[in-house]
FIGUVEX-488752 format. One record per atom (N, C-alpha, C, O): residue in one letter; x, y, z. Coordinates in steps of 0.1 Angstrom, whole numbers, plus 5000, padded with zeros to 4 digits. Each point is the difference from the previous one (the first is absolute). Example, Ala and Ser with C-alpha at 12.3 -4.5 7.8 and 13.67 -1.06 7.14 Angstrom:
2
A513249435078A499150125000A500950125000A501050005007S498650114986S500950115000S499250115008S500550115001
//
This chain:
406
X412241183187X501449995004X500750124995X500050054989X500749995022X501150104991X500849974991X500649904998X499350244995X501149974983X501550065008X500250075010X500749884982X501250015007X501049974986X500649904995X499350235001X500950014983X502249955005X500849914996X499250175011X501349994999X500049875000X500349944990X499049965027X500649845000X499749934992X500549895001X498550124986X499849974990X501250074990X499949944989X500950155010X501449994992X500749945007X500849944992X499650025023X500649945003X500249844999X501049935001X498150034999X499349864993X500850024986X501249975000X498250074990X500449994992X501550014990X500449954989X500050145021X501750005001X500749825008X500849924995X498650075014X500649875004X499349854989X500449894997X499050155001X499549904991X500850024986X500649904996X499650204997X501050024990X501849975003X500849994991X499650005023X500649965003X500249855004X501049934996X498650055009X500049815005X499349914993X500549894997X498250144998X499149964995X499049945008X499549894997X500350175012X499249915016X499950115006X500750105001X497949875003X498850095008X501450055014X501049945005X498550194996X501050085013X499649915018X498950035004X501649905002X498949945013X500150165012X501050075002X498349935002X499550085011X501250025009X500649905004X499850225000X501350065007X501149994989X501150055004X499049904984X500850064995X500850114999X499250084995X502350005007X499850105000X501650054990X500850105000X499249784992X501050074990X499650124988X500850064993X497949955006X499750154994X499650085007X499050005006X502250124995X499550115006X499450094994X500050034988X499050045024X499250134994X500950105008X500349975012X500250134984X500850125002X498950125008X498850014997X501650045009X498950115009X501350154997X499650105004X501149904992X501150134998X500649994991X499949904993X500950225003X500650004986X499249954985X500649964991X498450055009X499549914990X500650084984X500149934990X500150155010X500850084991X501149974994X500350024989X500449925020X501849954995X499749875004X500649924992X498850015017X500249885002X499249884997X500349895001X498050194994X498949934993X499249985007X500050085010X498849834989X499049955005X499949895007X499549995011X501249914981X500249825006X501550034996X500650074992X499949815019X501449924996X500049885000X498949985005X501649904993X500549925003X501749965003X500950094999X499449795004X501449925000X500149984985X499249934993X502050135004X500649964988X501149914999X500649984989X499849955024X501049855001X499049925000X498950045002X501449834997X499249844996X500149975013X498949965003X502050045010X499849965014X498550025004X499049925000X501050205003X498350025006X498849934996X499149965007X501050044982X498949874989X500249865001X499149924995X502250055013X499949864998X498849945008X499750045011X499649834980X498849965003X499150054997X499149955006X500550154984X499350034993X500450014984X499149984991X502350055006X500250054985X499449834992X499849895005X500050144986X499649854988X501350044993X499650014988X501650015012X501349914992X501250005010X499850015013X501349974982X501349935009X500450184996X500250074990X499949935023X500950155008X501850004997X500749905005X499850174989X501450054997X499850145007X499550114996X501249855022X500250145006X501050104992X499950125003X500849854990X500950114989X498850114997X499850115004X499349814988X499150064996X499150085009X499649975011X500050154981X498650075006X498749904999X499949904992X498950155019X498849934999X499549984980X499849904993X500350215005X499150034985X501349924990X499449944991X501950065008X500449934996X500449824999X500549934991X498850035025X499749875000X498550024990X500049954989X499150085014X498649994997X500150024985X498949994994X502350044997X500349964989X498950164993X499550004989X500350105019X499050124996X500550105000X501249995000X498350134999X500650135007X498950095004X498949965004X501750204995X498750035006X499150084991X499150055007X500849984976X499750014994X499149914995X499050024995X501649825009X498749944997X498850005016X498949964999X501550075009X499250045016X499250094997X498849985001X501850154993X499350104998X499249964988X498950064999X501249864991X498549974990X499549895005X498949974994X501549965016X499249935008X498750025009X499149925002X501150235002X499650075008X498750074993X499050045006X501449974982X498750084991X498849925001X499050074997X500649785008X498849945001X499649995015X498949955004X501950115005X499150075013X499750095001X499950104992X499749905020X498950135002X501250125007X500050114994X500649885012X501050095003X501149974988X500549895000X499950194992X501449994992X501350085001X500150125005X500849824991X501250045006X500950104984X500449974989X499650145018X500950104988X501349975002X500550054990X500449895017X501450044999X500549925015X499650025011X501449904985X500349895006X501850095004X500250114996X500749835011X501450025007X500049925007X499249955007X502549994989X500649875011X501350085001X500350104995X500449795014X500850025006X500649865003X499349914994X501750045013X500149865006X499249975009X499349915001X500950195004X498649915011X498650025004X499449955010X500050174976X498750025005X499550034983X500750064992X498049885004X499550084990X498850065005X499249935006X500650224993X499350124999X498750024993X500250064989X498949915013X498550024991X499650145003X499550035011X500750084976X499150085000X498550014989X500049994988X499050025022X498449964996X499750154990X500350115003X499049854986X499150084991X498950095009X498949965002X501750195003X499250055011X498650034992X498949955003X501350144989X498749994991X498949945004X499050025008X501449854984X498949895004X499749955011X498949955002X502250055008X500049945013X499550085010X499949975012X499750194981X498950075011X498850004998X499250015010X500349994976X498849974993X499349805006X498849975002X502049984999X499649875005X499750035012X498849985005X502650095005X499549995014X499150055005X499449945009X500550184986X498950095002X498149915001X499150025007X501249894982X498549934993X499949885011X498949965006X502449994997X499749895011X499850065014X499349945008X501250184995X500050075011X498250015003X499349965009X500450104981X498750045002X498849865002X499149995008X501549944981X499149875009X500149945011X499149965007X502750044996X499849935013X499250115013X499549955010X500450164987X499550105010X498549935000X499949975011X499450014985X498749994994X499549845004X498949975001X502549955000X499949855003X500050025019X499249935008X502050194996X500150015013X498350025006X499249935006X500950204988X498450065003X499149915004X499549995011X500149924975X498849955002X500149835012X499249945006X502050044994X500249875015X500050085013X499649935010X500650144993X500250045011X498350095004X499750025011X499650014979X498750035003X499049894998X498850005004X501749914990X499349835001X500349915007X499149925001X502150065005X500349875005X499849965017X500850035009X498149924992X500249965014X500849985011X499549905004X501550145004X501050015003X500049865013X499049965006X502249994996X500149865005X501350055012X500549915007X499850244993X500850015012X499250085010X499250094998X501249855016X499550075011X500950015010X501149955001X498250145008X501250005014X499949945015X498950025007X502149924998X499549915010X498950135012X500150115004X499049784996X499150085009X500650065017X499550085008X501749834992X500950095017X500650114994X500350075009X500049994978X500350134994X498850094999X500350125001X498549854997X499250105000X499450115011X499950035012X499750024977X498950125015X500750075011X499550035011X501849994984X500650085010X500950144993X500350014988X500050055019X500750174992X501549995002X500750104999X499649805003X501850035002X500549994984X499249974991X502050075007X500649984989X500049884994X499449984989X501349915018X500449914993X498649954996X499949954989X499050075020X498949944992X499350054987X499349934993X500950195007X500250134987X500749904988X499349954990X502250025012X500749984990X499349854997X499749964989X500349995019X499049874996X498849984988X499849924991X499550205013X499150094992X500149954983X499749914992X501250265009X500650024993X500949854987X499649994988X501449945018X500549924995X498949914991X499949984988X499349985025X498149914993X499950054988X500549934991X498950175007X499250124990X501149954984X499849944989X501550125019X501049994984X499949855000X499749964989X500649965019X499949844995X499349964987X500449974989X498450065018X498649934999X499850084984X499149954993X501950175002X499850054984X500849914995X499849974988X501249995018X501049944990X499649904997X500149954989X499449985020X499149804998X499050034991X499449914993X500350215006X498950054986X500750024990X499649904994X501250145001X500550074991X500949844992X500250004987X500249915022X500749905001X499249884998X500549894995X498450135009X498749805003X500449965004X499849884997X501350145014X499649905014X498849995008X499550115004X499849785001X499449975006X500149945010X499149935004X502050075002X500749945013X499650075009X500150135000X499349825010X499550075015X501650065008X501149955002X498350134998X501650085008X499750045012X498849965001X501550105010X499750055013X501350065003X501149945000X498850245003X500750065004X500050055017X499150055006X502449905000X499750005013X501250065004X500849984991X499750115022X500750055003X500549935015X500850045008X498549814992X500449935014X500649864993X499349924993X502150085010X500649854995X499649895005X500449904994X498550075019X499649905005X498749964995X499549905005X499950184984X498549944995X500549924987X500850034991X498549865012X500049904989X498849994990X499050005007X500649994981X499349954993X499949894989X500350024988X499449895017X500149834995X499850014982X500749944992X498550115007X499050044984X500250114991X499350034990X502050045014X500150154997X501450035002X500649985011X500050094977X501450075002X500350095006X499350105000X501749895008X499950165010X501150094998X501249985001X498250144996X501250125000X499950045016X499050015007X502250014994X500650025016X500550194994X500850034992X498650035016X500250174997X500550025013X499549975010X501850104987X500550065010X499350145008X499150074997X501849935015X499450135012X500250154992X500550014988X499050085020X500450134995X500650015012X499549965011X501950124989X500850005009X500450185005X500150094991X500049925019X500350155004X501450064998X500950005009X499250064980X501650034993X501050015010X501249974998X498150115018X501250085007X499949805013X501149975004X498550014998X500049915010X500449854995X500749925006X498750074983X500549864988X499249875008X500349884998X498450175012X498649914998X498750044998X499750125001X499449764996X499250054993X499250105011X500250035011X498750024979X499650125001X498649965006X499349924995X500550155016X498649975006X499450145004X498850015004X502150074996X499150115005X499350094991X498950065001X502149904988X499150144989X498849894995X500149885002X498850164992X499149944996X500250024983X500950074996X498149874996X499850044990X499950154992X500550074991X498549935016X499250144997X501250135005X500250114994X500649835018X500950105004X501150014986X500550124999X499949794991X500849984992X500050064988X500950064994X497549915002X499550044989X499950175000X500350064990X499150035025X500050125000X501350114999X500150124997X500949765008X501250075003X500649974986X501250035002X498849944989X500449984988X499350124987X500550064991X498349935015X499250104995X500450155006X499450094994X501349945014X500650115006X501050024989X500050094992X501149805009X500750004992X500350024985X501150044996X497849934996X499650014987X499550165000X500250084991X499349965020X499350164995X501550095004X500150104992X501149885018X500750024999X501150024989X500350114995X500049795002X500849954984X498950094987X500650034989X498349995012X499750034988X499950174999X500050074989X500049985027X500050185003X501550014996X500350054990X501049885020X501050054999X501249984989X500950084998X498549774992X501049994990X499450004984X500749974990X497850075011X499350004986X499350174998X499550064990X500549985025X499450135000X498649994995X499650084991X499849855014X498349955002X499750105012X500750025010X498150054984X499350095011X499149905009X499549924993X500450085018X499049935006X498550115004X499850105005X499249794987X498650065005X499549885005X500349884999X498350225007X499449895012X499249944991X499349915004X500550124982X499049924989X499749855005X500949935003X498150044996X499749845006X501149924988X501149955002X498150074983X501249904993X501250025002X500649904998X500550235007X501249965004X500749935009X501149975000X497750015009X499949925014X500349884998X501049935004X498050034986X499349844997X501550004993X500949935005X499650174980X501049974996X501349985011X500949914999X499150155008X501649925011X499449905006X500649905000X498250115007X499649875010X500549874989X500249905006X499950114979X500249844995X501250034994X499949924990X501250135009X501450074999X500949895012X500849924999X498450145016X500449985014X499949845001X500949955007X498249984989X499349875003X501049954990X501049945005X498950074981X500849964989X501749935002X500649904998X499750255010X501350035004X500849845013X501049945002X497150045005X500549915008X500049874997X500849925007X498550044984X499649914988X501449964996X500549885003X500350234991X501550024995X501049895008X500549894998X499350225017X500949935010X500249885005X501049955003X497750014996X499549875006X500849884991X500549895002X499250204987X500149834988X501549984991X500549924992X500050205014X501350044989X501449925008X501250024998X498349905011X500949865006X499649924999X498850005004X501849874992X499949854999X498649985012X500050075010X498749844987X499449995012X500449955005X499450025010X501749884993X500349925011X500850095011X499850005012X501050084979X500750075013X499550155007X499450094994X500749915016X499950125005X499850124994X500750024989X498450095015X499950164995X500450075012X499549995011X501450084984X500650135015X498850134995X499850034988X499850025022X499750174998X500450055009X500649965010X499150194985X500350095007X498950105001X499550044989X499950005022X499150115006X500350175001X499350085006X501949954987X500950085003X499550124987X500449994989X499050075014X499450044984X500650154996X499850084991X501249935020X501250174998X501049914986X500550064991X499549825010X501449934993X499449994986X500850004991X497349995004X499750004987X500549924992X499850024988X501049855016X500749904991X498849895001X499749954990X500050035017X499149834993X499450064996X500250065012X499050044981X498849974985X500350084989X499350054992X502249965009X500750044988X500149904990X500650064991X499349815006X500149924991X498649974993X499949964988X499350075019X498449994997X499750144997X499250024991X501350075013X499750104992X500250044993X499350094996X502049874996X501150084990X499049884986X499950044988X499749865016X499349904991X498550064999X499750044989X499249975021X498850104999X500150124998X498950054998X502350045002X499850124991X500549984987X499350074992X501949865000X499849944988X498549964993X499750024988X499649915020X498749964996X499050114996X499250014991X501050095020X499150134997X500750064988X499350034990X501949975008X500450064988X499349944993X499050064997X501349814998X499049944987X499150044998X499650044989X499649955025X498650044997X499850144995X499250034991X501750065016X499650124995X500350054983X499450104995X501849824999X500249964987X498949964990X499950044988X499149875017X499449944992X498850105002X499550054990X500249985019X498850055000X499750184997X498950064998X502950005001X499950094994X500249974984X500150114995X500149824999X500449964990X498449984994X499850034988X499049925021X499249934996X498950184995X499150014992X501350055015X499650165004X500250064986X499150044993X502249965005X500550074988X499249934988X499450084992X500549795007X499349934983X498950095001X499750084991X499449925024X498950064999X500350164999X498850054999X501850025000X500350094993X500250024992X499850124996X500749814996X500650034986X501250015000X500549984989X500350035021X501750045000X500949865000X501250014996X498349885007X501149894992X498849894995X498949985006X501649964981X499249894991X500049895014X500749985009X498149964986X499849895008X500949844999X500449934990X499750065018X500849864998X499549904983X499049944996X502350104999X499749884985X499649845003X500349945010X499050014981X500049855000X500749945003X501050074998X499449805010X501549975007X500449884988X500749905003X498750114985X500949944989X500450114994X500949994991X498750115011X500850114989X501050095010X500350124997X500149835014X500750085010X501149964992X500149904993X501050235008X501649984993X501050015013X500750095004X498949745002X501250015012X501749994996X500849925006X499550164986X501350014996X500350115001X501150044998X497750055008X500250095009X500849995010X500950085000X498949835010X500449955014X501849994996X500649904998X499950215002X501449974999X500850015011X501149964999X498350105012X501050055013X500549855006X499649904996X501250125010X500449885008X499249965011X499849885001X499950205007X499249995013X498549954993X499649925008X499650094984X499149914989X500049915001X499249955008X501449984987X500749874993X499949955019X499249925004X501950155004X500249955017X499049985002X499949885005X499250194995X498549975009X498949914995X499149965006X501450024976X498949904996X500549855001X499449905000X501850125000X501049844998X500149935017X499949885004X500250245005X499849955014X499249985008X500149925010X498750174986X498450035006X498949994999X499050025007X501549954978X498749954991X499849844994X499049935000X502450064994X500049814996X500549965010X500249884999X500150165010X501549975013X498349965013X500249915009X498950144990X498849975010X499549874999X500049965012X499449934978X499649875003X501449955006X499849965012X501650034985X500849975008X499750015018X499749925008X500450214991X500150075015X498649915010X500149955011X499050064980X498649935008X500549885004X500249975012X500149944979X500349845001X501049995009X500149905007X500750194995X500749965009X500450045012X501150005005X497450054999X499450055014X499449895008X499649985012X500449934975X498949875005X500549855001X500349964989X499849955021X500649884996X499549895012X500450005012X498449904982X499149945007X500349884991X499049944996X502550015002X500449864995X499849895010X500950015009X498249884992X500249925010X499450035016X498950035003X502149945005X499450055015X500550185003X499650085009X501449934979X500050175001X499150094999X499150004992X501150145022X499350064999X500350185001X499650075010X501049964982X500650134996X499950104990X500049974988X499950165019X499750124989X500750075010X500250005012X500050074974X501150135001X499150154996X500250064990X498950005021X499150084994X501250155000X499750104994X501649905014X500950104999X500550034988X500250124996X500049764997X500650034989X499250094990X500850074993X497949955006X499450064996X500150185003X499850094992X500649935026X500250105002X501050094990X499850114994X501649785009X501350054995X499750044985X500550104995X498749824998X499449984984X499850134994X500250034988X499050075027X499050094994X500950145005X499850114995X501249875016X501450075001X500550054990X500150114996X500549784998X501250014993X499250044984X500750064991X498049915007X498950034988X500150205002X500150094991X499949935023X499450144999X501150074999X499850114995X501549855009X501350085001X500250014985X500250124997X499749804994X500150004986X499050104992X500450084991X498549915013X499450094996X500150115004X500250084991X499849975020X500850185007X501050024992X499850084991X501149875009X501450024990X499650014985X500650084992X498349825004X499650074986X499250114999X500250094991X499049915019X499150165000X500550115004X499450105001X502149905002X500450105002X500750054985X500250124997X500149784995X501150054992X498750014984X500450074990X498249885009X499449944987X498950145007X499850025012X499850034979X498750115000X498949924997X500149984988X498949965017X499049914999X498950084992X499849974988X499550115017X498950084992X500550134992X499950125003X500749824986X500650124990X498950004993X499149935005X500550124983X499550024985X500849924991X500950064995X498949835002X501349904992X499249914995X498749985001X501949984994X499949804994X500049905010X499449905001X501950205007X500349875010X498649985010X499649895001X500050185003X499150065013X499149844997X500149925010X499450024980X498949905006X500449905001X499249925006X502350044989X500549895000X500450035015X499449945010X501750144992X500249995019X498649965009X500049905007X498750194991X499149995005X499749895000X499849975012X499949954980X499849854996X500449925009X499249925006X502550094997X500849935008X499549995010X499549895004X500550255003X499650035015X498649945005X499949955011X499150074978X499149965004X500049875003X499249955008X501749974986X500349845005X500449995012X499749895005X501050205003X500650005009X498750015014X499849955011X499650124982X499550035014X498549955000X498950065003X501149774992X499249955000X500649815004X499649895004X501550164993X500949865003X499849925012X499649885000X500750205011X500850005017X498349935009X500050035012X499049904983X498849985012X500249845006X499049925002X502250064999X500049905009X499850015016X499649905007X500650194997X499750035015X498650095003X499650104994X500049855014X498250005003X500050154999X500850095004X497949924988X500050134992X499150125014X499850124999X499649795012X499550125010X501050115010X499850095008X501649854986X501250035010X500650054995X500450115006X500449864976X501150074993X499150084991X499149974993X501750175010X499350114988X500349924990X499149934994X502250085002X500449984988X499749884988X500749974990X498049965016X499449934992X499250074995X499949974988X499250145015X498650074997X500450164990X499450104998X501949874998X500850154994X498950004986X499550114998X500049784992X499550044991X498650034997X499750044989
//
């Protein structure tokens, strides 16, 4: 099972609060994604309204939450010393109290859980029998939509791993097949951007080449990549190009519709997949020149990760990328997935946007933090990174580079 530190402080914040387990959709503790600097980590409601039906005493709306609860937040914050995430420094207001988390510790944890849940990912998704399939009137054909059908299968069929479901699922792109025994994801068409139906002329293979045009494009005119006819640079765009479509396909809701475009002077569809797979080559090329140097002698090799001094980690954009992308990830999974009852839904997009908004954070830090200096800092960042670029293998690893970066 995945470890999941923060919803385990969040548990235990509501439980210090009400005195009763948190029930499922809860959502009076917030987790913050901005400002975490001035505005914290977690908040909650600091009026007694929002609580009613959970608080355990008689509410005086005069009163603040923590002043009904007869507490404050000094005793929260030594409350907080017997979890696993702990809390340095508390702020209220009327109507909100502010949790800021002990980052120190709370990178050193995430970091330790990160790496096992990688490792928990890993090993289900190379073990588990898989129980989703695609209706057999979807198969054996090259049009798109039967591509994205594909496609959608593949990522399914990791997440029911990663998850232990064993619910028969069937992925189909015709609303008229039924399966009596089996849940059905209904995947939307691939639709032709300029005409707005679906797409029957271009084929697969027409999609994936012309994407691959695209990526050798974007990577001559905006990275200044020489192109040679070397077979591995080939092989390297041929899975850039494929990747890129991989991107497109899944980076919308499956139920609804995918528009493209064939138009490849315009260079905009595999700008989102690329700006995220050349991030990826960065890492890679980070780690593995990094890995170059120990073997030279020019930087110490990565310290024991109990004697690491993550109090190094002082940047902001640090702290952004471990608190959103690193403990912020068993969140993000779980709630790609939701197979309550006769429900049958995943959100494999969300993951796209996930690894978006992961990479924009990181460009913005790699532009401003010198990564391979001669420092102290150098193995602790390295450290990080290397978490990163072992995180992301939820989507079927023969299609996205960016699972195979380490």
């Amino acid at each position: 099972m995945l470890e999941n530190v923060l919803e385990k402080f969040i548990d235990n914040l509501f439980l210090f609060i009400t005195g009763k387990k948190k029930p499922n959709g809860c959502l009076l503790v917030k987790k913050h994604s901005d400002n975490l600097n001035t505005h914290g980590d977690i908040s909650f409601p600091n009026t007694p309204k929002p609580w009613y039906g959970f608080l355990k005493c008689n509410s005086n709306e005069k009163n603040t939450l923590l002043e009904n609860l007869n507490t404050s937040s000094l005793n929260l914050t030594n409350e907080s010393r017997g979890w696993e995430l702990q809390i340095s420094k508390v702020t209220e207001d009327k109507e909100r109290v502010y949790l800021f988390l002990d980052r120190s510790s709370a990178v050193r944890i995430g970091l330790l859980s990160a790496l096992r849940n990688n490792n928990f990912i890993s090993t289900r998704i190379n073990v588990t029998v898989s129980t989703v399939s695609i209706d057999p009137a979807c198969e054996n054909t090259d049009c798109l939509t039967s591509l994205r059908v594909e496609y959608v299968k593949k990522t399914l069929a990791n997440l029911c791993s990663v998850f232990e479901h064993l619910s028969s699922i069937v992925v189909s792109s015709k609303s008229s097949s039924n399966y009596s025994n089996s849940k059905r994801m209904l995947c939307g068409p691939v639709l032709n951007a300029s005409t707005l139906v679906k797409e029957t002329t271009v084929t697969a293979k027409d999609l994936i080449k012309n994407r691959q045009e695209e990526m050798m494009s974007i990577a001559q005119h905006k990275y200044g990549v020489r192109i040679s006819e070397d077979s591995k640079w080939k092989e390297f765009i041929d899975h850039l190009g494929e990747s890129a479509v991989v991107f497109e396909l899944l980076q919308t809701r499956p139920s609804s519709a995918v528009k493209i475009n064939m138009n490849c002077s315009l260079m905009g569809s595999s700008k989102g997949a690329s700006f995220i797979l050349y991030n990826c080559a960065r890492l890679e090329t980070i780690i593995r020149t990094y890995n170059e140097r120990v073997s030279e002698g020019t930087y110490p090799s990565l310290p024991d990760f109990n004697e690491t001094d993550f109090t190094l980690l002082t940047h902001e954009d640090e702290w952004y990328l471990i608190f959103n992308f690193i403990l912020g990830l068993p969140s993000l999974l779980s709630s790609c997935v939701d197979l309550e009852g006769s429900k049958c839904e995943f959100k494999p997009h969300q993951i796209c946007s996930f690894l978006c908004s992961m990479v924009r954070v990181f460009s913005q830090y790699y532009r401003k933090i010198r990564i391979l200096t001669v420092s102290a800092v150098a193995p602790c960042v390295l450290g990080e990174l290397e978490l990163f670029a072992t995180q992301y293998n939820i989507i079927d690893t023969r299609y996205v580079t960016f699972v195979n970066i380490v």
